[in-house]
Backbone as a ProteinNet text record, in pm:
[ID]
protein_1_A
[PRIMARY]
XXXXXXXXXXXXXXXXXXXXXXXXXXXXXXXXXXXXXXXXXXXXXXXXXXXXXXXXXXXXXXXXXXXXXXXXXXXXXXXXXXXXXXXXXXXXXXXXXXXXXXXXXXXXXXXXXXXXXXXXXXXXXXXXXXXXXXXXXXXXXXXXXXXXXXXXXXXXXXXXXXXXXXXXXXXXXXXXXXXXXXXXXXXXXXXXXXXXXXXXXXXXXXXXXXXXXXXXXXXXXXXXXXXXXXXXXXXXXXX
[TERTIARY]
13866.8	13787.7	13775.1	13668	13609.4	13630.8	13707.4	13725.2	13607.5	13521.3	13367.7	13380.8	13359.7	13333.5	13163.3	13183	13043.2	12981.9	12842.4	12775.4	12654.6	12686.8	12572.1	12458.9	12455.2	12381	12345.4	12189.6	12167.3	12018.7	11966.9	11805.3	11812.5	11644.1	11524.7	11490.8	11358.3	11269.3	11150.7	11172.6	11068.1	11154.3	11249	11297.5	11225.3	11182.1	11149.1	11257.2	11348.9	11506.7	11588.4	11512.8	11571.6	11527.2	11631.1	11587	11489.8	11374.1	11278.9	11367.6	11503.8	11572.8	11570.7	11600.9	11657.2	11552	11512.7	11439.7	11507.6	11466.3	11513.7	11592.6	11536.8	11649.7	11748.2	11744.6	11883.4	11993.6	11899.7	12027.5	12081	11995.6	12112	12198.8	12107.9	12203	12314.1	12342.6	12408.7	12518.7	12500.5	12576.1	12657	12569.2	12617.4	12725.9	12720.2	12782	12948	12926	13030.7	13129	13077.5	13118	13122.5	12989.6	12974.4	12936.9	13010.8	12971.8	12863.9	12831.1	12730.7	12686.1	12498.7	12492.6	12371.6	12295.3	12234.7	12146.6	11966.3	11895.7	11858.8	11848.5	11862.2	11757.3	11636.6	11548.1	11471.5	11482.3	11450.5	11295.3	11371.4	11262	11115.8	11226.9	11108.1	11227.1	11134.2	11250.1	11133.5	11005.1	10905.5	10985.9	11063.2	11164.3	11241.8	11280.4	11307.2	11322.1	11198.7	11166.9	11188.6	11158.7	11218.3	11389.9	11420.5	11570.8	11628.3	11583.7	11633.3	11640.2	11513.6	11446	11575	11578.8	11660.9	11826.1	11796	11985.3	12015.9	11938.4	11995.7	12002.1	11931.7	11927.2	12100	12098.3	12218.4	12352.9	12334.8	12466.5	12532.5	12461.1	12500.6	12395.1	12462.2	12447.9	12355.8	12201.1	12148.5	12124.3	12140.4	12052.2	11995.6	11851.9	11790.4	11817.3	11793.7	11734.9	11671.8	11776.4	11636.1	11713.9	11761.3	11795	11712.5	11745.1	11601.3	11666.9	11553.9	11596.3	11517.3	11590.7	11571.6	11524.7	11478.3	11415.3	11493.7	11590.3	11767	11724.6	11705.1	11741.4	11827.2	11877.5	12070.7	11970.2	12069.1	12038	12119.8	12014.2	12128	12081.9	12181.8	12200.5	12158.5	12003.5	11982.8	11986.4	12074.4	12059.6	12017	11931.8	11914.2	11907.1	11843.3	11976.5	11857	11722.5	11665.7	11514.9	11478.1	11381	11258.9	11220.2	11119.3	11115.1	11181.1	11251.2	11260.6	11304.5	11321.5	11135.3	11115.5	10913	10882.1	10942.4	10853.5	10924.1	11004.6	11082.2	11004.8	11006	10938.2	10805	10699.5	10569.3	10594.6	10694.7	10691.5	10729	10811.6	10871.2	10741.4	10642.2	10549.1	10472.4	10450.7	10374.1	10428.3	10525.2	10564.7	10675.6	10630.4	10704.4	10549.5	10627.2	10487.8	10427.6	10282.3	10215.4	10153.8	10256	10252.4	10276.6	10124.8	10137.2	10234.2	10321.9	10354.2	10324.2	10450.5	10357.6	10492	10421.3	10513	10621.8	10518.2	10573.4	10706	10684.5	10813.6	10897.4	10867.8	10978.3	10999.3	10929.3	10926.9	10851.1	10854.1	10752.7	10853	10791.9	10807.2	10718.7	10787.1	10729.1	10757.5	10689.2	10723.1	10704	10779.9	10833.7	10779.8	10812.3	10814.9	10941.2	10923.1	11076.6	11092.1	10935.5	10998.8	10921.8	10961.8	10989.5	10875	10729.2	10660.8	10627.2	10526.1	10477.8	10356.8	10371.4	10270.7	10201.3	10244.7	10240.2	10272.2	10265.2	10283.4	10286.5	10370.5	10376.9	10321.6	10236.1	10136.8	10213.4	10270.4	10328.6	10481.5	10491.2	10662.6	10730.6	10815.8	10921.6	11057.3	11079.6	11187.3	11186.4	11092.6	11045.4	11139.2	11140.7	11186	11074.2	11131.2	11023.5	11048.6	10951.3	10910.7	10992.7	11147	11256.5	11358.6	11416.3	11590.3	11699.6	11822.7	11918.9	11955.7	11975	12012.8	11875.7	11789.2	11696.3	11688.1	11777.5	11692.8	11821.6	11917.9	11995.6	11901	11840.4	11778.2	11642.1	11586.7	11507	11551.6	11583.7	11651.2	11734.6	11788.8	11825.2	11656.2	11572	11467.9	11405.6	11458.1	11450.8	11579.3	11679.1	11805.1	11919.9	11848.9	11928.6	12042.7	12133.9	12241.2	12220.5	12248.6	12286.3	12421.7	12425.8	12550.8	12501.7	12572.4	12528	12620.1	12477.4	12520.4	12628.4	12699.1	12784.7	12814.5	12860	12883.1	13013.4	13037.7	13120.8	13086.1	12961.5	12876	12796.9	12769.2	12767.2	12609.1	12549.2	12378.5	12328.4	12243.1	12148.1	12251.7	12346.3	12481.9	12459.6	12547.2	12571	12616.9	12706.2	12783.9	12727.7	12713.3	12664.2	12552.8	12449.6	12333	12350.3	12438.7	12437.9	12550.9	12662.2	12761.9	12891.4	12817.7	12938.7	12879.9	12913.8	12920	12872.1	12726	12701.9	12755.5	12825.1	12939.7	12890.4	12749.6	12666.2	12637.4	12695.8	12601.7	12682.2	12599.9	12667.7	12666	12676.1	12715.3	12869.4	12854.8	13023.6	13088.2	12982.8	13014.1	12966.2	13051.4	13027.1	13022	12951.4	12995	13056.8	13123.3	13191.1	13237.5	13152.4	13169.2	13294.4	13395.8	13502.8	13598.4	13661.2	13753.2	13870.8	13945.2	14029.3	14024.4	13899	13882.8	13907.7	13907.3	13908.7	13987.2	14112.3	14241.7	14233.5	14179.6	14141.6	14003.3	13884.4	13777.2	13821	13908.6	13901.4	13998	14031.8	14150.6	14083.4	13969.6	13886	13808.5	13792.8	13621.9	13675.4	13752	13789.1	13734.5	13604.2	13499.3	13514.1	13535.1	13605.8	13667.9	13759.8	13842.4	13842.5	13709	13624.1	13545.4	13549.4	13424.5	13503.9	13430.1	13425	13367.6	13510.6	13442.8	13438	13298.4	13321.6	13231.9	13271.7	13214.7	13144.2	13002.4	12908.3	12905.2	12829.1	12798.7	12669.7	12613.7	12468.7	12376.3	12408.9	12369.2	12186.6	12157.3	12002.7	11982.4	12091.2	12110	12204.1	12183.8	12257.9	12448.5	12458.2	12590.6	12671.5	12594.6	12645.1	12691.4	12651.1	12727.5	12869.9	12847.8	13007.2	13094.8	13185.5	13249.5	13324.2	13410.6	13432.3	13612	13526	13670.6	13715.5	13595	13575.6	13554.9	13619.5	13593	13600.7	13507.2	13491.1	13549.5	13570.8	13591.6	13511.1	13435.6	13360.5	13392.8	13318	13352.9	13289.3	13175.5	13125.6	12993.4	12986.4	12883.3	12759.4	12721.6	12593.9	12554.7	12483.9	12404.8	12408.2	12437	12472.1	12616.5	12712.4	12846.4	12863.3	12824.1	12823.8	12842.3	12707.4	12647.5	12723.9	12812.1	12901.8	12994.8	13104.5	13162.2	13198.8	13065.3	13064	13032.4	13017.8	12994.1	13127.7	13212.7	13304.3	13462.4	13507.8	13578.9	13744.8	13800.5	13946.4	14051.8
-437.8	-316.9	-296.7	-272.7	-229.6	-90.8	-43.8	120.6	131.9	181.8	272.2	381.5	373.3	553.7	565.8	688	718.6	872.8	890.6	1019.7	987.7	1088.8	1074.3	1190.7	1271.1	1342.6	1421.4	1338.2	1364	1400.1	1497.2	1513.2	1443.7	1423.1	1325.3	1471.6	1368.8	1552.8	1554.6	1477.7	1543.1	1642.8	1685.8	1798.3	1946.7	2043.4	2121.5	2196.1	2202.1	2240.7	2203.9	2041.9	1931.8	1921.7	1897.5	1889.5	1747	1788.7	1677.6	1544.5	1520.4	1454.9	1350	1413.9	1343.1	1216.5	1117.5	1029.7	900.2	851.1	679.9	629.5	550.1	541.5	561.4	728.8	814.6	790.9	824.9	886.5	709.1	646.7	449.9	456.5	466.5	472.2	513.5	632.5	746.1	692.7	652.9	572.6	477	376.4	279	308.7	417.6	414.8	501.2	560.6	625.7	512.7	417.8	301.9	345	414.3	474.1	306.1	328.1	172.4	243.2	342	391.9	522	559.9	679.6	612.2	780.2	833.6	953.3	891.5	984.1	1103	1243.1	1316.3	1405.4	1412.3	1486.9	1577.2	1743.6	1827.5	1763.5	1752.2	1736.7	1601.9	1521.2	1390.6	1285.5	1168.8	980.3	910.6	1017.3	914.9	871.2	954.5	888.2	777.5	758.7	656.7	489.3	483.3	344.9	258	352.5	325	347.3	398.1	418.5	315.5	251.6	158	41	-13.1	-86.1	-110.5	22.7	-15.1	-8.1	-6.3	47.8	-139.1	-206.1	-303	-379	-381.7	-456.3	-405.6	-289.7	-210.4	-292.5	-308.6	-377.5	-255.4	-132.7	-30.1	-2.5	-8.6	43.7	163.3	177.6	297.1	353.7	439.2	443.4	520.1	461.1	587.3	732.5	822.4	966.8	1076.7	1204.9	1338.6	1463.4	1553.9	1683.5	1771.5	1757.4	1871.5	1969.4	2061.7	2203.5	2242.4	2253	2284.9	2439.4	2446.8	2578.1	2669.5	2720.9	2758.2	2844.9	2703.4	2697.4	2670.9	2538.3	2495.7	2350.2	2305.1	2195.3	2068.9	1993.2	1857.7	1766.4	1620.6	1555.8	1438.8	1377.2	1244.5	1090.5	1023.4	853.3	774.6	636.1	606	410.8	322.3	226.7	107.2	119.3	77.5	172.6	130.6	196.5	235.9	152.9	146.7	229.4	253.8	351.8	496.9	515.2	631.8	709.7	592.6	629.6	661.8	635.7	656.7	810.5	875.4	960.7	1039.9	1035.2	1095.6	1167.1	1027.3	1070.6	1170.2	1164.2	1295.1	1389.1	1418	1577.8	1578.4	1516.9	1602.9	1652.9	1631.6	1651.8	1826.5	1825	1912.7	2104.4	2024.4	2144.1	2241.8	2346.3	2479.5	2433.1	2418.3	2396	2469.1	2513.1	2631.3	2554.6	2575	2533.3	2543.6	2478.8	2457.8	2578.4	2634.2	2691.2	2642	2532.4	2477.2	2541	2675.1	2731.2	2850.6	2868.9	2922.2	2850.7	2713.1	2658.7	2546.6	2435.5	2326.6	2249.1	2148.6	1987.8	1943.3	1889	1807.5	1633.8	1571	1435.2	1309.3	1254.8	1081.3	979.4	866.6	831.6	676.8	575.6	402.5	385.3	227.9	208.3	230.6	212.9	282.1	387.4	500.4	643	689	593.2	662.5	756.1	867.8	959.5	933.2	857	827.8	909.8	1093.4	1119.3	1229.9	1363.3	1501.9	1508.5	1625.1	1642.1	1803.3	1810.6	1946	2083.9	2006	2137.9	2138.5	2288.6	2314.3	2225.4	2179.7	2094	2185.6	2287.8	2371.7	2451.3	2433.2	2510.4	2473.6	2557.2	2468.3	2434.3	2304.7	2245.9	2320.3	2245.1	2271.8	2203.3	2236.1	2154.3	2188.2	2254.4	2292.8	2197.1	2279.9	2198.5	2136	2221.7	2100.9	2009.2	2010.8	1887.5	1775.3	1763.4	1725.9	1566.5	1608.9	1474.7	1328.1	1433	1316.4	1241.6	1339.1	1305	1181.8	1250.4	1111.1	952.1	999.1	869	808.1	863.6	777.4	676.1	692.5	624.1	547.4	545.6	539.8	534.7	694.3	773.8	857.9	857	965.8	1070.4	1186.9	1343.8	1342.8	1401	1498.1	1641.7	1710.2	1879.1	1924.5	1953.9	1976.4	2091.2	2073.4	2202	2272	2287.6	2390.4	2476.8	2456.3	2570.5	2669.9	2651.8	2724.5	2872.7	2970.2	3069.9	3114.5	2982	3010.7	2857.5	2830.5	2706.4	2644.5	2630.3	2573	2631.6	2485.2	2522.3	2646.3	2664.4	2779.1	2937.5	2937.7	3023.7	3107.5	2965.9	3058.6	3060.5	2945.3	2972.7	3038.3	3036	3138.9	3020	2943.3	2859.6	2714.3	2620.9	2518.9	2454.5	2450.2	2396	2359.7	2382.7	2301.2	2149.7	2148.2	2053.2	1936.1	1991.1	1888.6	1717	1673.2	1504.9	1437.9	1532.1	1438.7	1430.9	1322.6	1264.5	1228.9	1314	1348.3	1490.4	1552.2	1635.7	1656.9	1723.1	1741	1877.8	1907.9	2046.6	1993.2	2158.7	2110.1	2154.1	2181.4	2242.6	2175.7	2024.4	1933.6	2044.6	2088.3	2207.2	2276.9	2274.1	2373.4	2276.3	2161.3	2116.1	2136.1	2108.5	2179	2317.7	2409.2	2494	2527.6	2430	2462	2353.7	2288.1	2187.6	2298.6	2391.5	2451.2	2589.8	2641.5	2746.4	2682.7	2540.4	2415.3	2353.2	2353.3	2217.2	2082.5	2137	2023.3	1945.9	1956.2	1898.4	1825.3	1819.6	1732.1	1563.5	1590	1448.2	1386	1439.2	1410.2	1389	1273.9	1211.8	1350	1406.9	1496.4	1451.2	1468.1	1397.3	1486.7	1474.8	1597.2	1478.8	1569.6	1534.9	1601.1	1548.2	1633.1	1716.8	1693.1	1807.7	1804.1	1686.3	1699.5	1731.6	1817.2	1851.5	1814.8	1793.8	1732.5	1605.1	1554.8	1462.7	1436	1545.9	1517.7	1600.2	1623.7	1696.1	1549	1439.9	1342	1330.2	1274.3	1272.2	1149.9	1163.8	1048.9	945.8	862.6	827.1	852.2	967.8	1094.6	1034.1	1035.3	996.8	840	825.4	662.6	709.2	586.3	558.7	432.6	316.7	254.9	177.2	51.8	36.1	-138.2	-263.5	-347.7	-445.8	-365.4	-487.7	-329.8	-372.7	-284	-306.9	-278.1	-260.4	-111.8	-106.5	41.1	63	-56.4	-64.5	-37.8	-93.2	-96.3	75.4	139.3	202.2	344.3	361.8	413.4	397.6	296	298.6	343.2	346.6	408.1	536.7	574.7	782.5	823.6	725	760	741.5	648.7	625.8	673.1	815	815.9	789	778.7	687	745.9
13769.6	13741.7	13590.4	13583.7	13419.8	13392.9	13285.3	13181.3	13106.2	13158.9	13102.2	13057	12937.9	12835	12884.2	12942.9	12969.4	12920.5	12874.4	12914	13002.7	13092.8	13204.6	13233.2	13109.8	13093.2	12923	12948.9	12811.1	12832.5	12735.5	12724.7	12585.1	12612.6	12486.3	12440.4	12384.4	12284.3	12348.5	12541.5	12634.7	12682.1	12696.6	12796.7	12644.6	12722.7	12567.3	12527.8	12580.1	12480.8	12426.7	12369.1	12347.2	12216.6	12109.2	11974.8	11887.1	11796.5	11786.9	11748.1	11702.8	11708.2	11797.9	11896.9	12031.3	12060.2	11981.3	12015.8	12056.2	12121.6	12238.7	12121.4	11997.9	11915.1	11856.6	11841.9	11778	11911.1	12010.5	12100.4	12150.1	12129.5	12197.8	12086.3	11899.8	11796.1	11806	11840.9	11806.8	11922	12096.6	12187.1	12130.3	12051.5	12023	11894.1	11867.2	11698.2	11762.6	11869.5	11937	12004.4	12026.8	12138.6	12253.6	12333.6	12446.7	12517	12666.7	12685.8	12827.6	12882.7	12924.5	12940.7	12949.7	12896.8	13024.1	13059.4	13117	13044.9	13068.6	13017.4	13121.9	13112.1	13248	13177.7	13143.8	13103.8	13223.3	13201.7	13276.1	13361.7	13522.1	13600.7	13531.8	13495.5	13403.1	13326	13404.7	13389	13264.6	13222.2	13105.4	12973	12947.8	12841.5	12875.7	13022.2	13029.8	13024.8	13045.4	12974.8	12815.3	12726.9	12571.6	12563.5	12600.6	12599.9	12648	12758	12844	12781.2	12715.7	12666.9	12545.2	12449.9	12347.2	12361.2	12504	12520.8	12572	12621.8	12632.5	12497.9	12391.7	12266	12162	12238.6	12145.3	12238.9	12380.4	12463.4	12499.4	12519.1	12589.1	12698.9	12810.1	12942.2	12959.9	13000.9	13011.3	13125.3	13229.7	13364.1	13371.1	13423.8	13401.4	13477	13469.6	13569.4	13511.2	13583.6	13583.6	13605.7	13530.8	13578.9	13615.5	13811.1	13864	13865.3	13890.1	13909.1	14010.2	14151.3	14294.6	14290.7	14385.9	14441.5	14442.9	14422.8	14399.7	14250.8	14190.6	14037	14019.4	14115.5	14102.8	13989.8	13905	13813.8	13922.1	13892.8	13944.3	13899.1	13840.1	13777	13922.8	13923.6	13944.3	13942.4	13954.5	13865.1	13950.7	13911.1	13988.9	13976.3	14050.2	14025.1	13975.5	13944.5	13854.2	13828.4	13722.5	13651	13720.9	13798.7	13934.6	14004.4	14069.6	14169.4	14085.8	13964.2	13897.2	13904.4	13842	13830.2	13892.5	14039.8	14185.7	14200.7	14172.3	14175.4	14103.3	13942.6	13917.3	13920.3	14003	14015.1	14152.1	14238.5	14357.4	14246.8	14173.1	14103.9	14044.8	13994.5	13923.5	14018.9	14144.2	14234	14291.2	14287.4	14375.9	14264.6	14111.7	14013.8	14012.1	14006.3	13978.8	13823.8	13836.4	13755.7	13636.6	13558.2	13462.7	13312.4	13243.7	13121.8	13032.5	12901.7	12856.6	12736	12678.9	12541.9	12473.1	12356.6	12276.1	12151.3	12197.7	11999.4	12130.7	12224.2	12300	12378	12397.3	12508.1	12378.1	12318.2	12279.3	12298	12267.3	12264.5	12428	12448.6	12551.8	12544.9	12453.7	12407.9	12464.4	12485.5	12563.3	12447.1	12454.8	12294.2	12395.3	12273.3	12309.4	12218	12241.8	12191.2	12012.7	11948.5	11864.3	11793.4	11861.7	11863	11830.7	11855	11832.8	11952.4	11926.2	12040.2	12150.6	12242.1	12287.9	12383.7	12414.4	12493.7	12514.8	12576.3	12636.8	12773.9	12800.2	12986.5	12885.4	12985.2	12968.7	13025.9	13172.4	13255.5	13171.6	13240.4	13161.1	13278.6	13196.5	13284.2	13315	13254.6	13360.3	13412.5	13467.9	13581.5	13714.9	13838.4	13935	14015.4	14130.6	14210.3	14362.3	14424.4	14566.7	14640.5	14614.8	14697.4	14708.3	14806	14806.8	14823.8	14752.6	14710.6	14855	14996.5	15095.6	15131.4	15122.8	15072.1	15014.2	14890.8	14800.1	14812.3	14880.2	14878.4	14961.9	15097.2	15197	15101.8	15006.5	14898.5	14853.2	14770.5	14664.8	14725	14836.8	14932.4	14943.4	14940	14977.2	14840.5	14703.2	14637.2	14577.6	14691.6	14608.4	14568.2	14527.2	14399.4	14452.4	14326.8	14393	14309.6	14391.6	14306.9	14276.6	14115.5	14077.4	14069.3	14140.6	14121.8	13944	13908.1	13739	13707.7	13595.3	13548.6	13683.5	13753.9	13858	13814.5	13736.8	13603.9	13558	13523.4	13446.7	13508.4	13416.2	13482.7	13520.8	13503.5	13532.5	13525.3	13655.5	13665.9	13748.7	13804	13883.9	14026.6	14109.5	14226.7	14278.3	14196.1	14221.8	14177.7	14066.3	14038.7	14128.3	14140.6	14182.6	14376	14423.3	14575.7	14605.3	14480.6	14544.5	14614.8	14679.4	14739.5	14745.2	14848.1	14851.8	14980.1	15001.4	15163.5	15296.3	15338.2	15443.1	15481.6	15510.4	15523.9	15431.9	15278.7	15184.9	15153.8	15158.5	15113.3	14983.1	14896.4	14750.8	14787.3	14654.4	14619.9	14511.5	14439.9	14273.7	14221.1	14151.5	14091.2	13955.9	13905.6	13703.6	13690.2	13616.4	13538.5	13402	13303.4	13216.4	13121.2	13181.9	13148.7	13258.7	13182.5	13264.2	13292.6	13197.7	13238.1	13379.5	13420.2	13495.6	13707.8	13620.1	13763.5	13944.9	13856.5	13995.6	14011.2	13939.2	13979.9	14055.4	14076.2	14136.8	14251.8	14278.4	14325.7	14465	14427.6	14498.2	14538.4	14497	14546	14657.5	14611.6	14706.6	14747.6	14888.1	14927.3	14941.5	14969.6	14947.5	14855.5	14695.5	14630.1	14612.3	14734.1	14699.4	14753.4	14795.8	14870.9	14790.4	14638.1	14579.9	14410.2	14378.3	14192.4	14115.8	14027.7	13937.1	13812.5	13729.6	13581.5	13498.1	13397.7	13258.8	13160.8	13112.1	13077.2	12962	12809.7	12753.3	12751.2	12820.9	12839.7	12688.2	12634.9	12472.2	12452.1	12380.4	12356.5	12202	12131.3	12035.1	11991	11897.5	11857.2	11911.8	11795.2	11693.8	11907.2	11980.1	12082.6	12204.5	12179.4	12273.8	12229.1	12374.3	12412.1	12336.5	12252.7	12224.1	12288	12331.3	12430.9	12468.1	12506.9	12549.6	12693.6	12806.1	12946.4	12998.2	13090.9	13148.5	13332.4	13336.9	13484.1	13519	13646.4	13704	13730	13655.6	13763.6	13804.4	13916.2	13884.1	13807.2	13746.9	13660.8	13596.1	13464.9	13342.7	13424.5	13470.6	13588.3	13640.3	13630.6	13718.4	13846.1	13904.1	14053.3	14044.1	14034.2	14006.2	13972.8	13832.8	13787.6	13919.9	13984.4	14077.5	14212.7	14231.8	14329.2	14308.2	14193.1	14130.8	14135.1	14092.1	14118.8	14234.4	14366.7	14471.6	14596.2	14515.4	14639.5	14580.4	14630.4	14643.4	14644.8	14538.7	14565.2	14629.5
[MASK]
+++++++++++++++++++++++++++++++++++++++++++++++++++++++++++++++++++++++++++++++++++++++++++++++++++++++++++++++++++++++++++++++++++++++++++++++++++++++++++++++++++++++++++++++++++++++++++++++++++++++++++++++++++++++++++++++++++++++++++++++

């Protein structure tokens, strides 16, 4: 088994609360300069950053996968990955289909920019991307199995945009098998309110919208080989 320093949740400078910084090069740079050995792009409800990142995350010899932090009909956030780039696209072209179609105003939310590998701008998503979509959280797992992908239910620590927060509890029904919180501290204690919990991979993310905000390589995963597949099995099975 392979010791992976990972962040698995990061926005570009398409999510619009994401600083003009945050471009495909800074953020592999900035991986690579940490000795992150894998990172995850998770741009609000949108994988178009994905492709340049990917692109330059393999030249750097850091691990990228792509995904997508949606935001369900709830307004619960959840952390998407998925296990190649293909499959992410196809993902994405349903979330644009199905988010409320409400223009963008740049000078109050942000840019929302689609980059190439190098950093130029080739591109705008018109609609606001944090918006939520036309999909609830017990939904959205049988979803994403159809391209896939696994869910992490985001921050559920946190006191707004979280599982918890906004449903109060914890599905009896639901089938993830990873969770994020962004306050590791806090784990044996949520783990002991949620029994559910205790069936499920918890791992902390830095949620970075800026730079200097990734994660150093504080966190490691398990996996058996630096792969996205591997990777993705990993946060799904249980020890």
């Amino acid at each position: 088994m392979l010791k992976l320093s990972y962040d698995l949740h990061i926005h570009s400078c398409l999510s619009p609360c994401g600083d003009d910084d945050m471009l495909p090069s800074n953020i592999v740079g900035m991986a690579a300069l940490k000795e992150l050995d894998v990172i995850a792009i998770t741009d609000h409800n949108s994988c178009k950053n994905c492709p340049a990142v990917m692109k330059l995350a393999e030249a750097y010899g850091v691990l990228a996968i792509p995904g997508m932090e949606i935001c369900t009909s709830e307004e619960v956030h959840v952390v998407c990955l998925f296990p190649d780039l293909n499959r992410a696209m196809l993902f994405d072209e349903f979330v644009s289909s199905i988010i409320l179609p409400t223009p963008n105003n740049e000078d109050i939310f942000g840019k929302q920019q689609i980059c190439d590998e190098d950093d130029n701008i080739i591109g705008k998503v018109s609609n606001l991307l944090i918006n939520a979509v036309d999909l609830s959280f017990d939904g959205l797992y049988d979803a994403i199995r159809q391209y896939d992908g696994i869910m992490i239910p985001a921050h559920i620590d946190k006191s707004s945009n979280s599982l918890l927060s906004n449903l109060g509890f914890i599905p009896p029904d639901s089938k993830f098998k990873c969770v994020e919180i962004k306050d590791i501290n806090q784990k044996d204690k949520l783990v002991e309110q949620h029994s559910y919990l205790s069936n499920c991979n918890i791992i902390t993310n830095s949620d970075a919208h800026y730079l200097e905000y990734i994660n150093e390589p504080v966190n490691f995963l398990y996996a058996e080989s630096k792969s996205i597949q591997d990777v993705l099995s990993a946060l799904t099975t249980h020890l």
